[in-house]
C-alpha positions in Angstrom: 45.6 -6.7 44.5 43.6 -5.2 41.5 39.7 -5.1 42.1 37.7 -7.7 39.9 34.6 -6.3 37.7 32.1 -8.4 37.4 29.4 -7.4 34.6 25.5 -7.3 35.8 23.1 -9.2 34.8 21.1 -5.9 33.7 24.4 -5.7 31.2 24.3 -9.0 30.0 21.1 -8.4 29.6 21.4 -5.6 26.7 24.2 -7.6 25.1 21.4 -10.4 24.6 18.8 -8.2 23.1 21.3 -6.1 20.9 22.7 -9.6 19.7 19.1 -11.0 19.2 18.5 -7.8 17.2 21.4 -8.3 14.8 20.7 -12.1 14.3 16.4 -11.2 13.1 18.1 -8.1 11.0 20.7 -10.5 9.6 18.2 -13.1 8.8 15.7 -10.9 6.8 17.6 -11.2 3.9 16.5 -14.1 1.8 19.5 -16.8 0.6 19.7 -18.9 -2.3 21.2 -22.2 -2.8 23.2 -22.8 -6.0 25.3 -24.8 -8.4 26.5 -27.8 -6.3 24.7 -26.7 -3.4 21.1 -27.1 -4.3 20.2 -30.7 -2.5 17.3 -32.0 -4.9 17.9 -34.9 -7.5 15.6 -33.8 -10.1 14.9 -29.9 -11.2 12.4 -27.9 -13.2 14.8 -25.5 -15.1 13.9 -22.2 -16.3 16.0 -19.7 -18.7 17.0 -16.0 -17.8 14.3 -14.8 -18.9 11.7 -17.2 -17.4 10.7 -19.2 -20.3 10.5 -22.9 -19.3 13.6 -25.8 -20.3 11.9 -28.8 -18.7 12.2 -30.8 -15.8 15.8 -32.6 -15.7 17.9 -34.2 -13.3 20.2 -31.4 -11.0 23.5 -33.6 -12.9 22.0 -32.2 -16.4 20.8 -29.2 -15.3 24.6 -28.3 -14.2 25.9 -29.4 -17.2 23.6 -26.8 -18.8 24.8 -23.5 -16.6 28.2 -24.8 -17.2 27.8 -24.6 -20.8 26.0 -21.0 -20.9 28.7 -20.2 -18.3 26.5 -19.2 -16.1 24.8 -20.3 -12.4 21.9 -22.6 -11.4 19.9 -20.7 -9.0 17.2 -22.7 -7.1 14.5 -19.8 -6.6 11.3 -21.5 -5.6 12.5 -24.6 -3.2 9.3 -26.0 -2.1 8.0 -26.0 -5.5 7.8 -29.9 -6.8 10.1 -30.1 -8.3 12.3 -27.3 -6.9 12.6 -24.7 -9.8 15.7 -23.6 -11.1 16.7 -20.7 -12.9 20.0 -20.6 -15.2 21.5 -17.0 -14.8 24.5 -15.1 -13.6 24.2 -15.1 -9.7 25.0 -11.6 -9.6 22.8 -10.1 -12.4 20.2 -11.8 -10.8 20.7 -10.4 -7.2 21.0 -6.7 -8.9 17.4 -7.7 -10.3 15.7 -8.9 -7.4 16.8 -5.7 -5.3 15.7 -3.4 -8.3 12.6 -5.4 -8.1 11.9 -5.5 -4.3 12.6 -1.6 -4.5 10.6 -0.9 -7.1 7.9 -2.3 -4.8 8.3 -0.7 -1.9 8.2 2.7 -4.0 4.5 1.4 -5.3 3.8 0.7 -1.6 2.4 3.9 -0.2 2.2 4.5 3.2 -0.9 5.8 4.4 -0.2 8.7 7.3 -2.5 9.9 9.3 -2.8 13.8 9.7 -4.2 16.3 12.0 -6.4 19.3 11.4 -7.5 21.6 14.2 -10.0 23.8 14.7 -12.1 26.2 16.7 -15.8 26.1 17.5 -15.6 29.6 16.6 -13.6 29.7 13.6 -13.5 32.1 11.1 -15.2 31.6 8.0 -11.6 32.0 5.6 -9.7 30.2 8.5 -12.2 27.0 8.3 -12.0 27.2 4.3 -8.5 27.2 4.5 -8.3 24.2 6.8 -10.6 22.5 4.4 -8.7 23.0 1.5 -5.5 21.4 3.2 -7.6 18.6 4.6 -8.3 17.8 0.7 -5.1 17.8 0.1 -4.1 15.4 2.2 -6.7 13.2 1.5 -6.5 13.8 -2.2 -2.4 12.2 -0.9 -4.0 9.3 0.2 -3.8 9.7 3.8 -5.9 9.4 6.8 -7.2 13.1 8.4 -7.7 13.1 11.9 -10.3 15.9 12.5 -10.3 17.8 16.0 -12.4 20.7 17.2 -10.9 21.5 20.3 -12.9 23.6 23.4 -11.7 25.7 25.9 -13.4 27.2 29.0 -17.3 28.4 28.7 -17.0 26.9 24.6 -17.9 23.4 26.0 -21.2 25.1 26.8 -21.5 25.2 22.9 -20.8 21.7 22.2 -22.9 22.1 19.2 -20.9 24.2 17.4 -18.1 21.8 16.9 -20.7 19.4 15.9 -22.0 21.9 13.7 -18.3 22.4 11.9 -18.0 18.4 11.5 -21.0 18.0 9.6 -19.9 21.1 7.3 -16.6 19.3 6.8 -18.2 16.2 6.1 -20.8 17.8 3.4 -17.8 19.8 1.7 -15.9 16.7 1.3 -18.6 13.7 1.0 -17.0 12.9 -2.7 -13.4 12.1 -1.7 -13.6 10.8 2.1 -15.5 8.9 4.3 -15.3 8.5 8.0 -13.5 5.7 10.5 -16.0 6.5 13.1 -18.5 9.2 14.2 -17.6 12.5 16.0 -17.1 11.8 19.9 -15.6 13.7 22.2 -12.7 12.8 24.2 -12.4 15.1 27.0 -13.1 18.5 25.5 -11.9 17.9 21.9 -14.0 16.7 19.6 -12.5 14.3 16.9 -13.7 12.5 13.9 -11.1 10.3 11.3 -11.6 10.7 7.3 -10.3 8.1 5.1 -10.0 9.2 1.4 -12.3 7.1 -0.8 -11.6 6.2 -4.4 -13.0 7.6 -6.9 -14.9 4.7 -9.1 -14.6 4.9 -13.2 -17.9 6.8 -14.4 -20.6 4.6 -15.6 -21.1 3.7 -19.3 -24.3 4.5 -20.7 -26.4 1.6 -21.6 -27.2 1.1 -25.2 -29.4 3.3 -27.3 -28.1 6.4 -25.1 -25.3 8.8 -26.0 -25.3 10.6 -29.1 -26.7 8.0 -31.2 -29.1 7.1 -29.2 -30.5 10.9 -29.7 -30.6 9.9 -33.6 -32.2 7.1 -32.8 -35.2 8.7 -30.7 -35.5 11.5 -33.1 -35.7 9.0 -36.1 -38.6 6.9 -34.1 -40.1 10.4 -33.6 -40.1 11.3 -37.3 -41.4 7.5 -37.8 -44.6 8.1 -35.2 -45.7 11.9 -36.9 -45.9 10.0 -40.1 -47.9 7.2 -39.0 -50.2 10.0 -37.1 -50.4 11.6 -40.7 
């Protein structure tokens, strides 16, 4: 008699997370109801390229795509009324992807670096561990700074403190810190977090070049007075 194999409930345990996985993967794309699908009575209807028709009932705005040949796509439901757009289903798919990628390419993720150093670094080394910590933070991303001890250095903790504050001087215009140097067991670590730059300050009026003028003309005005 063959032998029966009867599956774990460890096994059935992975097929119910794999399958829950699919389902939240499958369900991040966002559907659209159209045509004859979209339940409401009474629409706001726009054109393809968003300039408003009027608010109409779903029968007429039908008619409408039908005539144009095109779809009624329903792309803001909860609105009241629900708004409609008339355009060809698949042009306006291709747009909304070209438009959701083109914002995840504006979206930059920040990352966060690592830079290390030695209490007694050399003066070249720590200038060239500078420079790439400006770089990254010139990137836009987080620079996790750690001056790490070994043996008799920890004697010397105020070296590394020493190399922080030099670090922080050198690049006070472009970062700012997530927290003070601390030490965590016998590194010592601070985070920078680039900081915009802000527009330069316009100079208030009566300064600038002909504002000079002006102050040289009132100083012309007061020597003849003086005469």
């Amino acid at each position: 008699m063959p032998r029966i194999l009867k599956k774990s409930g460890k096994f059935d345990k992975l097929v119910f997370v794999a399958r829950a996985i699919r389902y939240r993967k499958l369900n991040q794309r966002r559907y659209y109801r159209l045509n004859q699908y979209i339940f409401a009575t009474e629409v706001r209807v726009v054109d393809e390229k968003g300039k408003q028709i009027g608010v109409m009932p779903i029968s007429q705005a039908l008619q409408q795509a039908r005539n144009l040949n095109l779809d009624l796509v329903e792309v803001v439901p909860k609105a009241q009324p629900p708004i409609c757009k008339i355009i060809n289903f698949k042009k306006f798919l291709f747009l909304e992807e070209k438009k959701a990628a083109e914002q995840k390419r504006k979206t930059k993720k920040t990352k966060l670096k690592e830079i290390q150093l030695t209490p007694f670094i050399a003066k070249n080394d720590l200038e060239n561990r500078l420079n790439r910590v400006e770089e990254f933070l010139k990137e836009g991303n987080k620079v996790r700074l750690v001056v790490k001890f070994r043996g008799r250095e920890m004697a010397k903790k105020d070296f590394g403190y020493r190399l922080i504050e030099q670090a922080l001087i050198r690049l006070k215009d472009i970062a700012g810190t997530d927290m003070p140097p601390r030490f965590l067991g016998r590194q010592l670590e601070t985070v920078l977090t680039p900081v915009k730059s802000q527009p330069a300050a316009r100079l208030p009026a009566g300064q600038g070049r002909q504002g000079e003028k002006n102050v040289k003309k009132t100083e012309n005005e007061n020597q003849k007075v003086n005469l």
